[in-house]
C-alpha positions in Angstrom: 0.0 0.0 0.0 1.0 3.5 -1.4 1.2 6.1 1.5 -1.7 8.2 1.9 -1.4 11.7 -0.3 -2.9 14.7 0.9 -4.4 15.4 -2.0 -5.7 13.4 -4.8 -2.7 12.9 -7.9 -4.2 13.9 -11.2 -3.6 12.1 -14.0 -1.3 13.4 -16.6 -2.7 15.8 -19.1 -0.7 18.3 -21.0 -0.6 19.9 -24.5 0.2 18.3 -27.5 -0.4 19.2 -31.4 -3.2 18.3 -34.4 -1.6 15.4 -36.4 -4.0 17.2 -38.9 -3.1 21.0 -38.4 -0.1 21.0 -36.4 -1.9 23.4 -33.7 -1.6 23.0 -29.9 -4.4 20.5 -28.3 -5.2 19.7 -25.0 -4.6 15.8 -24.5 -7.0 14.7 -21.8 -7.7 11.5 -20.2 -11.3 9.8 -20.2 -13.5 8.0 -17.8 -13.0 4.8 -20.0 -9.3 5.2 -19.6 -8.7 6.8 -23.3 -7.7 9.9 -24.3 -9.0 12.8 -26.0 -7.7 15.9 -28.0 -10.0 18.9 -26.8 -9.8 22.4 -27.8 -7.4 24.6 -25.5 -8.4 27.5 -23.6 -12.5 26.8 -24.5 -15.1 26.3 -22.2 -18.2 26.9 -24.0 -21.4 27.1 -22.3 -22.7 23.3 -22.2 -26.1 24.3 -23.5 -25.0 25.6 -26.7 -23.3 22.3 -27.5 -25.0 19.4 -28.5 -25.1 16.4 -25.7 -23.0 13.9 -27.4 -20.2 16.6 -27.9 -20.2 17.7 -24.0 -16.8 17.1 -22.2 -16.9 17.8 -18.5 -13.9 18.5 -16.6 -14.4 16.1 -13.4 -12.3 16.8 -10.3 -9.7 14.3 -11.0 -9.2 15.5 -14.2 -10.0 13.3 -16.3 -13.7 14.0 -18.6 -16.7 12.6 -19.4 -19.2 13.5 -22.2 -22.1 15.3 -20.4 -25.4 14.1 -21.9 -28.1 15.3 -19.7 -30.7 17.4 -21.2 -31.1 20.4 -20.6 -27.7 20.7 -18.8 -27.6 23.5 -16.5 -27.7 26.9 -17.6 -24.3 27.7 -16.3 -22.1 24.5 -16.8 -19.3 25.0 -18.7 -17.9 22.3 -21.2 -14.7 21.4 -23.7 -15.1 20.6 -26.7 -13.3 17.9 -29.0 -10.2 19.4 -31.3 -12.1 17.4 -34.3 -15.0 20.0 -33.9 -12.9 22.7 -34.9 -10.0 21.5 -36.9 -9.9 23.0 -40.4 -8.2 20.0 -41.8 -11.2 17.6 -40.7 -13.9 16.7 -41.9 -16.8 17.9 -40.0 -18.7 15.2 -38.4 -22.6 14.8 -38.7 -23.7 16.7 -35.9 -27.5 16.4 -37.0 -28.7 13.7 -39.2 -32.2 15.3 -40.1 -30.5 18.0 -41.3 -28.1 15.6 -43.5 -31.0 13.8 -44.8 -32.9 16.9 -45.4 -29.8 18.1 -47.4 -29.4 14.8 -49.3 -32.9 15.0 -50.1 -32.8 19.1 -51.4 -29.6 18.3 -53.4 -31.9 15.1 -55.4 -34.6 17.5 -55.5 -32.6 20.1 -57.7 -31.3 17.4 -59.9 -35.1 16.3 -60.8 -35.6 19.9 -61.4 -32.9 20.1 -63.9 -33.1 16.8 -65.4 -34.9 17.5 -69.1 -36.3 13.9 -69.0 -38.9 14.4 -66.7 -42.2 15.6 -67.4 -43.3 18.9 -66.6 -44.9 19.7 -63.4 -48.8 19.3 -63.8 -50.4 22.8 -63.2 -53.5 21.1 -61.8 -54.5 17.8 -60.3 -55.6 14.5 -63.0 -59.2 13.9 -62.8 -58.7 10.6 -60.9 -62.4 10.0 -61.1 
């Protein structure tokens, strides 16, 4: 057995850079004993961030993605590197809005595409 320390050791964090951009990251240890780049000297409010993209600082040092909805008003959070690297790509943050994107970009190629018929001014008599 270790002596007892008078206060709790924190685990090793420290800076470190983007193997994408080359700028300085915060390397951070997770609950599930990984680590994570996060975005230095950012604390965001956690509202404005959505829930799978919260890191909370916990008192070890080590962070967790914050998920609870609505989180409260005044909790700050870190956000991954990823989020705001310009040499990633962006992830899919909201998948409505991808779908809804995928489906506006098919909707303009109908549009355009001379082989379809004209849009009927009126409804057929369907009987």
């Amino acid at each position: 057995m270790g002596a007892l320390e008078e206060e709790p050791r924190r685990l090793g964090t420290g800076r470190s850079r983007c193997p994408y951009c080359s700028l300085p990251v915060d390397r951070v240890a997770t609950l599930e004993h990984d680590w994570v780049l996060l975005e230095p000297d950012m604390a965001p409010l956690a509202h404005t961030v959505p829930a799978e993209h919260r890191w909370i600082v916990l008192s070890d040092g080590r962070v967790a993605v914050y998920g609870v909805c609505p989180p409260d008003p005044y909790q700050r959070c870190r956000i991954e590197h990823r989020l705001a690297c310009s040499e990633q790509a962006l992830p899919d943050l909201w998948p409505w809005l991808t779908s809804l994107r995928c489906e506006n970009e098919r909707r303009v190629k109908r549009q355009d595409d001379p082989g379809q018929p004209p849009p009927l001014e009126t409804l057929p008599d369907a009987g």
